[in-house]
MIKE-561831 format. One record per residue: residue in three letters; x negated, y negated, z of N, C-alpha, C in turn. Coordinates in steps of 0.001 Angstrom, whole numbers, plus 500000, padded with zeros to 6 digits. Each point is the difference from the previous one (the first is absolute). Layout:
% MIKE-561831
ALA, X, Y, Z, X, Y, Z, X, Y, Z
...
% end
This chain:
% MIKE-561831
UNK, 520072, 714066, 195541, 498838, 499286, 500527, 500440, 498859, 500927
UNK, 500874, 499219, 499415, 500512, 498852, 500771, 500961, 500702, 501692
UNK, 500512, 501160, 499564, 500686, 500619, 501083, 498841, 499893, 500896
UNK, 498709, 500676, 499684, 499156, 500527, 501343, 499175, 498792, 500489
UNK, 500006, 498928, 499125, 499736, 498581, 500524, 501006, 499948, 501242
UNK, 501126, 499608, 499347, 500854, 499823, 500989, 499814, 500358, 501663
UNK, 500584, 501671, 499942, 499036, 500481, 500677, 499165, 500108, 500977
UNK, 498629, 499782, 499518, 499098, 499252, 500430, 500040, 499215, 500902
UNK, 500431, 498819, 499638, 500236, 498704, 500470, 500902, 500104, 501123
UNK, 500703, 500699, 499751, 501035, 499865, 501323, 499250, 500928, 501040
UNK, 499322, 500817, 499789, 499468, 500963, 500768, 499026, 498995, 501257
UNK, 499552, 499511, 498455, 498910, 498868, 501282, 500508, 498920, 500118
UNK, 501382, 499246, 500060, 500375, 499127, 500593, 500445, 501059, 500966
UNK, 500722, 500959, 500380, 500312, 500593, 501015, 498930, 500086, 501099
UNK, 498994, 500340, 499623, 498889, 500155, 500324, 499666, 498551, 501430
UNK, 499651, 499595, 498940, 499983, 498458, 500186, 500822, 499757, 501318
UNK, 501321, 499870, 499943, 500850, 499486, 500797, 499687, 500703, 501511
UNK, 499710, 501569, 499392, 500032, 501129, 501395, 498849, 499541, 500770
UNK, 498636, 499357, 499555, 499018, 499572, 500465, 499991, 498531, 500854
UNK, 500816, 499144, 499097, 500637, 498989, 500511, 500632, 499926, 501243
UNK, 501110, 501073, 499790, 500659, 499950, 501478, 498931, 500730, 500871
UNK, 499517, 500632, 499668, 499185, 500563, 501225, 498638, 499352, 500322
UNK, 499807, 498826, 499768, 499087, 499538, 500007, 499346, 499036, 501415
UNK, 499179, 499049, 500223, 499865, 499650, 501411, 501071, 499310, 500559
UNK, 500689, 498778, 498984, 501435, 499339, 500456, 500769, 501257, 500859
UNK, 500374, 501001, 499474, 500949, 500680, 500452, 499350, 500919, 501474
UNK, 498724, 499826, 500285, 499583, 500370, 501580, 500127, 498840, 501088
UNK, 500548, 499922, 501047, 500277, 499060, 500692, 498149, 500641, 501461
UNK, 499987, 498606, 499948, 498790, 500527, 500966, 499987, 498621, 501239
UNK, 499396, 501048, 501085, 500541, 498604, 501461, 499183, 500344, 500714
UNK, 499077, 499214, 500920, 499007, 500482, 500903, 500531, 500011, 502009
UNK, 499984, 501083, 500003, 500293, 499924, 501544, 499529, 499811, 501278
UNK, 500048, 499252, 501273, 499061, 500156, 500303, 500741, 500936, 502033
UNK, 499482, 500836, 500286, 500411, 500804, 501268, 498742, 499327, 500949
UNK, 500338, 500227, 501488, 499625, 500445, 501152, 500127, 500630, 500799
UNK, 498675, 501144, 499722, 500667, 501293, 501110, 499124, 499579, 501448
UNK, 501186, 500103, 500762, 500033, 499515, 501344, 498910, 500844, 501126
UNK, 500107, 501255, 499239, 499548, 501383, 500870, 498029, 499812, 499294
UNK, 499566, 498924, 499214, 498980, 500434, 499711, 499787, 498229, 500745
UNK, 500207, 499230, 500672, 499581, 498577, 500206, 500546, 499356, 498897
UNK, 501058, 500014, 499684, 500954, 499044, 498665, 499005, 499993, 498673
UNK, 499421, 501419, 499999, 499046, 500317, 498749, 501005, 499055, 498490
UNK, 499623, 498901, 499201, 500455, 499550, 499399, 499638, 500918, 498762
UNK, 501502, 500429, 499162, 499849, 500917, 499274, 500655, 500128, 498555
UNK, 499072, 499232, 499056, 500954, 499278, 498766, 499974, 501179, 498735
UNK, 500802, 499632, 499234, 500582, 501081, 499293, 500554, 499478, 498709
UNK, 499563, 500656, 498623, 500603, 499230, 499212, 501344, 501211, 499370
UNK, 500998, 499431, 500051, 501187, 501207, 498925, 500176, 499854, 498617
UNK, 500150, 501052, 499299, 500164, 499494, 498752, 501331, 500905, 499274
UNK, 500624, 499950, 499663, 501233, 500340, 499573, 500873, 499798, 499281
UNK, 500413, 501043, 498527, 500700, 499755, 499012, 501483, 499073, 500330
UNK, 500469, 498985, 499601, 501584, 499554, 500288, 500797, 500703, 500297
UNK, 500209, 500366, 498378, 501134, 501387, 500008, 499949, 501311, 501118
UNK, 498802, 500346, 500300, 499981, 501513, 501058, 500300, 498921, 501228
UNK, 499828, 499015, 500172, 499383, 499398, 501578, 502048, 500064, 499849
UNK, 500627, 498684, 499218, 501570, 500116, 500378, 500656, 501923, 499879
UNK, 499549, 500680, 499149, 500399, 501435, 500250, 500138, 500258, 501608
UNK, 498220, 499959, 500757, 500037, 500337, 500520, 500636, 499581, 501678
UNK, 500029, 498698, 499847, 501107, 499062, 500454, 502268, 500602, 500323
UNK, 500227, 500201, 498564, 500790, 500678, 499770, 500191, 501323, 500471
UNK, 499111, 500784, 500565, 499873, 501700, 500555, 500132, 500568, 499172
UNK, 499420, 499697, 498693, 500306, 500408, 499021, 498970, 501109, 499262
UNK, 498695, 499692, 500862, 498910, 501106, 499800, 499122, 499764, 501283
UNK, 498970, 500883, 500419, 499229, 499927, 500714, 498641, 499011, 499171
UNK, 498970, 498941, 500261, 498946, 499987, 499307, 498751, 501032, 500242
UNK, 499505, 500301, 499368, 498734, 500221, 500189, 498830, 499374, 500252
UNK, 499015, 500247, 500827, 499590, 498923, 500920, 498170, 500495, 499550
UNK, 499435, 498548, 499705, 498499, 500438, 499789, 499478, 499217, 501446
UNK, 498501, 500489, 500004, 499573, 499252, 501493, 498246, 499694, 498978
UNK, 499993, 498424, 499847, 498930, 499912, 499670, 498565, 499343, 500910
UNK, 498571, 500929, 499934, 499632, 499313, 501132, 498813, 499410, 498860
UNK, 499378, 499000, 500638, 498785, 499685, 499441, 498606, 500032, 500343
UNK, 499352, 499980, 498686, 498195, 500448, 500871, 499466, 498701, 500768
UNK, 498949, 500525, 500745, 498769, 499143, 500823, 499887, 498707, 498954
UNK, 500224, 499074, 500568, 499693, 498176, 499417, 501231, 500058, 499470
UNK, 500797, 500632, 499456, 501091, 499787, 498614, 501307, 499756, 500639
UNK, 500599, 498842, 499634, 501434, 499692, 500708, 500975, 500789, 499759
UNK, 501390, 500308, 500480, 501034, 500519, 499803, 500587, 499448, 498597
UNK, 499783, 499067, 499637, 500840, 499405, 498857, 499059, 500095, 498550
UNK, 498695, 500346, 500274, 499326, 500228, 498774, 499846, 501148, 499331
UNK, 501825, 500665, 500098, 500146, 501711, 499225, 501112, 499845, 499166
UNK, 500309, 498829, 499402, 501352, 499484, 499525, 500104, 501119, 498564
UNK, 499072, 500206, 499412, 500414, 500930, 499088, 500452, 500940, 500097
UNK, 499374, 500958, 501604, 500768, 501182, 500469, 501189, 499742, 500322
UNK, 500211, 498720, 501027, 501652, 499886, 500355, 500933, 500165, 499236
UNK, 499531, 498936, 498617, 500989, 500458, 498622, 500326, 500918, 499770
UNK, 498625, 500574, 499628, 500516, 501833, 499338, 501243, 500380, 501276
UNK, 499297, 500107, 501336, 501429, 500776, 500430, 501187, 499439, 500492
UNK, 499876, 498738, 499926, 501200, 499171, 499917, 501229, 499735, 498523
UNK, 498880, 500459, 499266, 501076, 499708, 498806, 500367, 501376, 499720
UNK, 499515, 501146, 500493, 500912, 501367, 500198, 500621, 500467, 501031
UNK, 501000, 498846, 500651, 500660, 500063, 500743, 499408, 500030, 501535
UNK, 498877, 500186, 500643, 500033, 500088, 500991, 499965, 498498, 501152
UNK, 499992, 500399, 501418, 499583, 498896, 500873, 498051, 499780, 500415
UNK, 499490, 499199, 499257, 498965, 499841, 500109, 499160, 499121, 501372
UNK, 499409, 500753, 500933, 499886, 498997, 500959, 498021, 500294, 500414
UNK, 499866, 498533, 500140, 498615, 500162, 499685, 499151, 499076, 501431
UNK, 499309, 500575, 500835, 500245, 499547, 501058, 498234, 499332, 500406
UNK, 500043, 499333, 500361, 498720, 498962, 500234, 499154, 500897, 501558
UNK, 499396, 500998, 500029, 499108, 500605, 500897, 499736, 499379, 500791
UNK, 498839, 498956, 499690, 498610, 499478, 500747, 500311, 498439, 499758
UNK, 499617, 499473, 501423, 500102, 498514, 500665, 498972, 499787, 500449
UNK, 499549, 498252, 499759, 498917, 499451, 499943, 499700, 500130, 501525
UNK, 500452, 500998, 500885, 499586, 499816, 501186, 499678, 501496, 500387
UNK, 500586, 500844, 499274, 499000, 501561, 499804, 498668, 499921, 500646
UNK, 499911, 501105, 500436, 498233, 500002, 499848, 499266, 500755, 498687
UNK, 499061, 499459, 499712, 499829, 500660, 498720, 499747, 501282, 499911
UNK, 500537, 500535, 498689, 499736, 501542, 499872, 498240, 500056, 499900
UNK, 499751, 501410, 500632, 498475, 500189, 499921, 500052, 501596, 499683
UNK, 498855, 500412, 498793, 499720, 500983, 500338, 499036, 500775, 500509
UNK, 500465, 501393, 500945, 499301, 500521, 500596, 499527, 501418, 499302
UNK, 498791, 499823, 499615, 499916, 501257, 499038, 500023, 501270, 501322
UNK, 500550, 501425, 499485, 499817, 500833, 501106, 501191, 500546, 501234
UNK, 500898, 498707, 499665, 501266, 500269, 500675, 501062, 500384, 498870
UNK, 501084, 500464, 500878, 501742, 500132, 499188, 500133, 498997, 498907
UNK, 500061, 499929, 498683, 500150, 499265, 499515, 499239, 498258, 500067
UNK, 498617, 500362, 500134, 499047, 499142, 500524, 500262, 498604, 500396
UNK, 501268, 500902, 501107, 500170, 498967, 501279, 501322, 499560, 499661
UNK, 500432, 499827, 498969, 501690, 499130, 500104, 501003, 500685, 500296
UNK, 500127, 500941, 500569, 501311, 500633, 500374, 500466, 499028, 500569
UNK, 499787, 498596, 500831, 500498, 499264, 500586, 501046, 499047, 499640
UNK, 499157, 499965, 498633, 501024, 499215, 498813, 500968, 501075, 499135
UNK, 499969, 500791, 499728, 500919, 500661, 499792, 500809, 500293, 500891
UNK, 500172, 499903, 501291, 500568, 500215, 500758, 501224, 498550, 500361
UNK, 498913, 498943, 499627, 501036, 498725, 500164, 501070, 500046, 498361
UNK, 499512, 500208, 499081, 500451, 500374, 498360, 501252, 500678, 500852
UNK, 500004, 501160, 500892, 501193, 500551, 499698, 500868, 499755, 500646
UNK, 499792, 499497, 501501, 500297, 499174, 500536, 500943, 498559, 499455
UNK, 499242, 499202, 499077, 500808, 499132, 498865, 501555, 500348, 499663
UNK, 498996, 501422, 499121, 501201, 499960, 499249, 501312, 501220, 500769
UNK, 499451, 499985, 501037, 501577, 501098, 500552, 500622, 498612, 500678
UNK, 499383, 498913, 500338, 500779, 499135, 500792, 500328, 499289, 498766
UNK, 499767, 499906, 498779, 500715, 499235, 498596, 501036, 500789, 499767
UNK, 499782, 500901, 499803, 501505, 500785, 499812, 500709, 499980, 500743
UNK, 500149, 499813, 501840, 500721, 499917, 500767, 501010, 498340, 499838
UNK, 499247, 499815, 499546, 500163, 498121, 499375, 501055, 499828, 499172
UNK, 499370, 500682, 498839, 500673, 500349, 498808, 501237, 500489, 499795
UNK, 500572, 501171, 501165, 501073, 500312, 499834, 501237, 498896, 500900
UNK, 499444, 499290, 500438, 501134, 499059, 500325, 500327, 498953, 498660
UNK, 499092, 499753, 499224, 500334, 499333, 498538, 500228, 500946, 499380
UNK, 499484, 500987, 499465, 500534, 500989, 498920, 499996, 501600, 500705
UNK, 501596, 499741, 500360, 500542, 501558, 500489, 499998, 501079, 499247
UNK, 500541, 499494, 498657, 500307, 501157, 498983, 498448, 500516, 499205
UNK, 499037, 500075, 500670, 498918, 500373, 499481, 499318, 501705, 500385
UNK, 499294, 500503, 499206, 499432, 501145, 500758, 498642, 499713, 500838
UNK, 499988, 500102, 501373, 498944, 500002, 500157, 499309, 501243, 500830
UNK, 500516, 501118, 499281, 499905, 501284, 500650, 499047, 501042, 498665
UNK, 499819, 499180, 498758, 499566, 500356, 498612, 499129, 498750, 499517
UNK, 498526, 499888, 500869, 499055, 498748, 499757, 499603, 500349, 498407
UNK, 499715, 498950, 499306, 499183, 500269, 499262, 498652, 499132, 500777
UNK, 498648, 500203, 499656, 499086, 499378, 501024, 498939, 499276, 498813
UNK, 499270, 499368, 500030, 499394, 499191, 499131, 499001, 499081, 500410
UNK, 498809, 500191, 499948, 498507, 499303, 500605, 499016, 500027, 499062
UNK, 499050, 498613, 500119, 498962, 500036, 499375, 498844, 500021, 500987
UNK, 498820, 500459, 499777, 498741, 500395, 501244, 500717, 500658, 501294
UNK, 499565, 498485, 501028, 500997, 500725, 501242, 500956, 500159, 499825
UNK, 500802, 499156, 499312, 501318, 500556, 499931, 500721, 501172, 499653
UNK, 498839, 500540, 499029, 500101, 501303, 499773, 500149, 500870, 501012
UNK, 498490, 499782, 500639, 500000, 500853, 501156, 500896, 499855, 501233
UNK, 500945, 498908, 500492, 501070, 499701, 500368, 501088, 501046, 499836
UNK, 500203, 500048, 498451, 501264, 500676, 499463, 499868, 501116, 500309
UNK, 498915, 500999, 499442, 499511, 501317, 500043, 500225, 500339, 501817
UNK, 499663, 499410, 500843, 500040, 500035, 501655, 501390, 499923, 500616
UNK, 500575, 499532, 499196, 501390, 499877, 500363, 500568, 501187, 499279
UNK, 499651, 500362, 498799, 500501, 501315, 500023, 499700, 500799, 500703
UNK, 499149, 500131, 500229, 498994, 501112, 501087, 500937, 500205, 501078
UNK, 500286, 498646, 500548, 500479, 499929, 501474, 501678, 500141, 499801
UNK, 500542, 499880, 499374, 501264, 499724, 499535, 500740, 500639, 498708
UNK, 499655, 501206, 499993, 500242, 500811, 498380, 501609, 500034, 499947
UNK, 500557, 499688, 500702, 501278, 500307, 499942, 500925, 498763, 499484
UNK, 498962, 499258, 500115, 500762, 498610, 499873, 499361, 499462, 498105
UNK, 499028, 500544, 499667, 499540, 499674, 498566, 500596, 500943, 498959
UNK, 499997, 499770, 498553, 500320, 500531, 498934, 498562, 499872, 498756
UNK, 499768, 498930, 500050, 498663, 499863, 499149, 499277, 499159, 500475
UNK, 498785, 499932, 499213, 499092, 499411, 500965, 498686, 499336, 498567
UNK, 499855, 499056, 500074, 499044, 499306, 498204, 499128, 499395, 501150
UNK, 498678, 500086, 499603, 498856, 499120, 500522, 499188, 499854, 498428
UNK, 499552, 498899, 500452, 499277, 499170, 499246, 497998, 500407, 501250
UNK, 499669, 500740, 499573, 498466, 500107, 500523, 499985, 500210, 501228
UNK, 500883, 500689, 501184, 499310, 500089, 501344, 499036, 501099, 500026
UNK, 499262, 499285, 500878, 498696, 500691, 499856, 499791, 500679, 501406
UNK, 501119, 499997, 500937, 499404, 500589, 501389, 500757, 501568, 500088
UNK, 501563, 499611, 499970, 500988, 501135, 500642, 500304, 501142, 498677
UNK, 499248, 500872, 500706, 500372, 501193, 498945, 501726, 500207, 499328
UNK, 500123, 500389, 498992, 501294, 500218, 499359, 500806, 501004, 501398
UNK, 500891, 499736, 499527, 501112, 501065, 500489, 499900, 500926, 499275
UNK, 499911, 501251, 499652, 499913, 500977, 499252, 501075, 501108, 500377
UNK, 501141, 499963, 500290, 501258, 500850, 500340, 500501, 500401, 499516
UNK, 499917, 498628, 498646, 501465, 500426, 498837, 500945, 499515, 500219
UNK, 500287, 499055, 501611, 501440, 499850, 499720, 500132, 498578, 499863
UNK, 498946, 499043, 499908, 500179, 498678, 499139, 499325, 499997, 499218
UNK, 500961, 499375, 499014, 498914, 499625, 498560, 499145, 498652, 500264
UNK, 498964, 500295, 499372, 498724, 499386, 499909, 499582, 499562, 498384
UNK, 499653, 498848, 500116, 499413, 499482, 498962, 498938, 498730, 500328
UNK, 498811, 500261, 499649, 498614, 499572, 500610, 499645, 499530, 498694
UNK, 499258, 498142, 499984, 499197, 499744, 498987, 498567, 499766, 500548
UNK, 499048, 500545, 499291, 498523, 499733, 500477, 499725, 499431, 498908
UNK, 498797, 499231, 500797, 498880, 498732, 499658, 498929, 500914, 499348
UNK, 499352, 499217, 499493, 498421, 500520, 499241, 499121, 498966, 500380
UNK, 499676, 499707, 501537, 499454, 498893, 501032, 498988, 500763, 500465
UNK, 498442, 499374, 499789, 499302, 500910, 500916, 499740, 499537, 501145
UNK, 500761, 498791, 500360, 499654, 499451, 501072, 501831, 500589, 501448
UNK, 500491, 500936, 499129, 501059, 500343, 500425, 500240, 501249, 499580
UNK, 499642, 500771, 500881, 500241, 501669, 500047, 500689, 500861, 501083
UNK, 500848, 500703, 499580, 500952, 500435, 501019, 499128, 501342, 501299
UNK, 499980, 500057, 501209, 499136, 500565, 500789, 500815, 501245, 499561
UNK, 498945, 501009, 500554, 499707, 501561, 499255, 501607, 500359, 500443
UNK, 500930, 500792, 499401, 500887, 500790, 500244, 501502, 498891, 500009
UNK, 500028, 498971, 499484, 500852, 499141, 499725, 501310, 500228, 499035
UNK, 499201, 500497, 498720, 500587, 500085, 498438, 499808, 501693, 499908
UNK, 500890, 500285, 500558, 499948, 501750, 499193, 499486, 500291, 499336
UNK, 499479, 501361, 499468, 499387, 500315, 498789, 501484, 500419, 499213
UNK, 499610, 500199, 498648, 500829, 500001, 498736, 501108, 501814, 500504
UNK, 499394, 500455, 500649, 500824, 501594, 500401, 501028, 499203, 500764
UNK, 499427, 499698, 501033, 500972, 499533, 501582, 501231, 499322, 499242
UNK, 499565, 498726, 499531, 500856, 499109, 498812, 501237, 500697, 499474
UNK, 499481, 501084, 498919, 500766, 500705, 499433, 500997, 500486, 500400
UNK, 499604, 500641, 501284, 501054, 500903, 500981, 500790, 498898, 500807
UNK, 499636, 499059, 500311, 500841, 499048, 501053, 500414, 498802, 498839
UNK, 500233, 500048, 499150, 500423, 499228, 499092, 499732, 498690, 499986
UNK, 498795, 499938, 500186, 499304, 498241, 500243, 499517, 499631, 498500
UNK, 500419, 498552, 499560, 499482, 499811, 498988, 498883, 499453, 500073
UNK, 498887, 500199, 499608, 498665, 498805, 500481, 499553, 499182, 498501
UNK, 499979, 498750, 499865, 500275, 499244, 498421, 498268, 499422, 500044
UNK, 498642, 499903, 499552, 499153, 499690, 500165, 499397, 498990, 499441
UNK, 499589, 498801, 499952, 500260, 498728, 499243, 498609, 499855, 499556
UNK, 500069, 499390, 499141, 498386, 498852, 499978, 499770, 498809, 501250
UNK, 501243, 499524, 500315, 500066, 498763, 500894, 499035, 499806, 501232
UNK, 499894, 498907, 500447, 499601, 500078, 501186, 500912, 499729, 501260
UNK, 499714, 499814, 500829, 500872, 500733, 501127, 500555, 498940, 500243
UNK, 499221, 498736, 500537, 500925, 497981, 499587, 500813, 499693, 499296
UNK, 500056, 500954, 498827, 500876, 499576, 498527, 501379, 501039, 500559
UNK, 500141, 500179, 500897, 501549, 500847, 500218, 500538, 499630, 500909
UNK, 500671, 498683, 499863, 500669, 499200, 499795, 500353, 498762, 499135
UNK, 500936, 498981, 500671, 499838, 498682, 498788, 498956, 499551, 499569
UNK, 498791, 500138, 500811, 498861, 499313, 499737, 499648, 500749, 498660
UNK, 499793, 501061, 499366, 499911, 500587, 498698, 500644, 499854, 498918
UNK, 499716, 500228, 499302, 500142, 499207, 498303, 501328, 500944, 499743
UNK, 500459, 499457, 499072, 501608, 500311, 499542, 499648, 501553, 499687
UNK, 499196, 500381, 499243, 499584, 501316, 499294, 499921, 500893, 501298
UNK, 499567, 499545, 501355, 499245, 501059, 501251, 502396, 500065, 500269
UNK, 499983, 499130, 499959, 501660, 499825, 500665, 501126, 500677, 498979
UNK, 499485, 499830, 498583, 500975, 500784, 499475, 499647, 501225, 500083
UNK, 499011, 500717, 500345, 499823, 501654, 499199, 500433, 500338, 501287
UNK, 499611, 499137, 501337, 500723, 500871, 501154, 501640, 499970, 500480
UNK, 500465, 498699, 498969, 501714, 499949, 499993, 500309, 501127, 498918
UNK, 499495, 500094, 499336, 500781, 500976, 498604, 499485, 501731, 501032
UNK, 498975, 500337, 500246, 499452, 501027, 500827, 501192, 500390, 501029
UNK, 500362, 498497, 500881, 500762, 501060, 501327, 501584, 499643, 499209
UNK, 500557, 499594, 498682, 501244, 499848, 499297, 499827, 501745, 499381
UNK, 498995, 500342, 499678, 500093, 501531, 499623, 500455, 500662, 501341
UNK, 498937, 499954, 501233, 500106, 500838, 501186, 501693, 500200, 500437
UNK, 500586, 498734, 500067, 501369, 499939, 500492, 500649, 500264, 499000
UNK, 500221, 499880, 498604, 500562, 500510, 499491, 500434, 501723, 499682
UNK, 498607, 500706, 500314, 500290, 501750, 499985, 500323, 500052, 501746
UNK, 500003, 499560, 500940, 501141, 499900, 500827, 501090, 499844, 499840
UNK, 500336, 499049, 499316, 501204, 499597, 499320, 501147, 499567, 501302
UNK, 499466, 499506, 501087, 500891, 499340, 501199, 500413, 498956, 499986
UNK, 499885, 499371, 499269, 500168, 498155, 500116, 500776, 499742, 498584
UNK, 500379, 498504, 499958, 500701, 499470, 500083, 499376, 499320, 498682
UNK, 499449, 500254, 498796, 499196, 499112, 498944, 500414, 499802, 498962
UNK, 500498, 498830, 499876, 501109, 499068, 499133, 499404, 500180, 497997
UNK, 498226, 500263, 500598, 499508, 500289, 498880, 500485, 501336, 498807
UNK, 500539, 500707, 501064, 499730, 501585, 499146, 500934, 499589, 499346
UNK, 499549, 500364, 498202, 500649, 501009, 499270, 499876, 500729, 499204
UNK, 500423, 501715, 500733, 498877, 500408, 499076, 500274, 500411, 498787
UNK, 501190, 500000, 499373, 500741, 499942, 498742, 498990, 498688, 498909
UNK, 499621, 498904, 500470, 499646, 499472, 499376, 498261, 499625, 500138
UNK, 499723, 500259, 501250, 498414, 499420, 500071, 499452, 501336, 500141
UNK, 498669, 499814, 499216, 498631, 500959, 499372, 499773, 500754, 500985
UNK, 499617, 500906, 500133, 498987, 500541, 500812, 499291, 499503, 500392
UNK, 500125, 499968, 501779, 498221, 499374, 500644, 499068, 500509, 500234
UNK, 498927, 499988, 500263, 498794, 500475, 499957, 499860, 501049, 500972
UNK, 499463, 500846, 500434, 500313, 500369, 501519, 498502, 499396, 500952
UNK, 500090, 499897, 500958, 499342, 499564, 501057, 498022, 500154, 499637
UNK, 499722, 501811, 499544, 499140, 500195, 499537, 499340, 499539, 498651
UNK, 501222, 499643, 499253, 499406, 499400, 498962, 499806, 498569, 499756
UNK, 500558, 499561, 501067, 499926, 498363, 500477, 498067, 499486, 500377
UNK, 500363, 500603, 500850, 498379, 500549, 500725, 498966, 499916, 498661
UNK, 500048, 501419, 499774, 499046, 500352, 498630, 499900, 499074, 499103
UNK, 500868, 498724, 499832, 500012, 499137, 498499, 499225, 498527, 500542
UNK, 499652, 500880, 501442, 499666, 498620, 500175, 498417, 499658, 500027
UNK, 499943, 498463, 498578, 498490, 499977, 499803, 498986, 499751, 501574
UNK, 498485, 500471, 499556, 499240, 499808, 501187, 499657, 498361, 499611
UNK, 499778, 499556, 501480, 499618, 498704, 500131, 498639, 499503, 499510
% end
């Protein structure tokens, strides 16, 4: 008895420690700021976020990083996704999260009836951003991939990410939105997809956006369906909206199994839930 105390205890001081080190101390995070010359010295800020240990690895030529591109929705700053940065910062990758829209924009409007009722314009500057951030980027961090995006948006940003795959399939690997509601999925198969929806009636995705459950199946899109509302996906949402969608995309990447997560072990930790049953447990509001 006293043996499996023992045990025990060490299991979760191990535990403990592995969480410890991987915890926010150990992400180094720095905000950048570019001017691309070719757009009128478009001022173009950027926040990085990046494990110690992978950042000197990757320093060393010692691995390539893996590189996320985070964009953010309509009103919502670049820096108010800190829970996402974590998650993929503390599984090794280069997290870079890039500030869209300036108080000197003209405002987004929509046009019901057109392409994406009317913003292709802004998606067009979104990608724009971020091919001139990465051009940025590789003069600070060489040893990175930026030929294997992972892509990552909430609202527009969603629809950002999804457009850049569209336009650029060669250059993405996966692709997570948080609610875009304009740019239809990629449906190819050859990036993975993982989509969280809102239960907003004031936020509904236009007809032919979200695959049906066949298309899904065959192109291997996960679609995760929330109680939440569509505001609450990001920081602005309660720890509960932020954990089920950190533990949700810690399943997604994990049956990928590409990265770098200080967490796994699966000798010792339980079984997780899978994605669908995350979903399903979750009470109505």
């Amino acid at each position: 008895m006293k043996r499996g105390i023992a045990v025990f205890a060490s299991v979760a001081a191990l535990m403990a420690f592995i969480y410890f080190v991987a915890g926010k101390w150990a992400i180094r995070h720095s905000t950048l700021e570019f001017a691309d010359i070719l757009r009128g010295d478009r001022n173009v800020t950027v926040e990085v976020s990046v494990r110690r240990d992978r950042e000197m690895e990757s320093i060393a030529e010692m691995i390539d990083l893996p590189v996320v591109i985070l964009s953010h929705g309509n009103t919502v700053k670049h820096t108010e996704y800190s829970f996402l940065t974590n998650t993929f910062a503390a599984r090794g990758y280069l997290v870079v999260s890039i500030q869209h829209d300036l108080s000197t924009d003209d405002p987004m409007v929509t046009k019901a009836g057109e392409e994406y009722v009317g913003r292709r314009s802004q998606y067009n500057r979104g990608i724009a951003n971020i091919l001139f951030t990465i051009d940025e980027l590789k003069k600070i961090y060489p040893n990175a991939d930026y030929r294997h995006l992972t892509l990552v948006g909430h609202s527009n940003g969603g629809d950002i990410s999804m457009y850049f795959a569209k336009l650029h399939p060669d250059l993405v690997k996966k692709v997570v939105t948080l609610d875009n509601l304009r740019v239809p999925f990629v449906t190819d198969g050859k990036v993975k997809i993982l989509s969280f929806r809102s239960k907003d009636p004031q936020f509904k995705p236009d007809p032919g956006v979200v695959p049906d459950d066949e298309t899904c199946a065959k192109a291997g899109i996960q679609v995760v369906r929330t109680e939440f509302q569509h505001n609450d996906l990001s920081d602005r949402g309660s720890d509960r909206v932020k954990g089920f969608i950190g533990s949700a995309l810690d399943d997604f990447l994990d049956e990928l199994g590409e990265d770098d997560n200080p967490l796994s072990l699966p000798r010792l930790a339980k079984p997780r839930p899978t994605i669908d049953r995350l979903a399903a447990s979750l009470p109505d509001r």
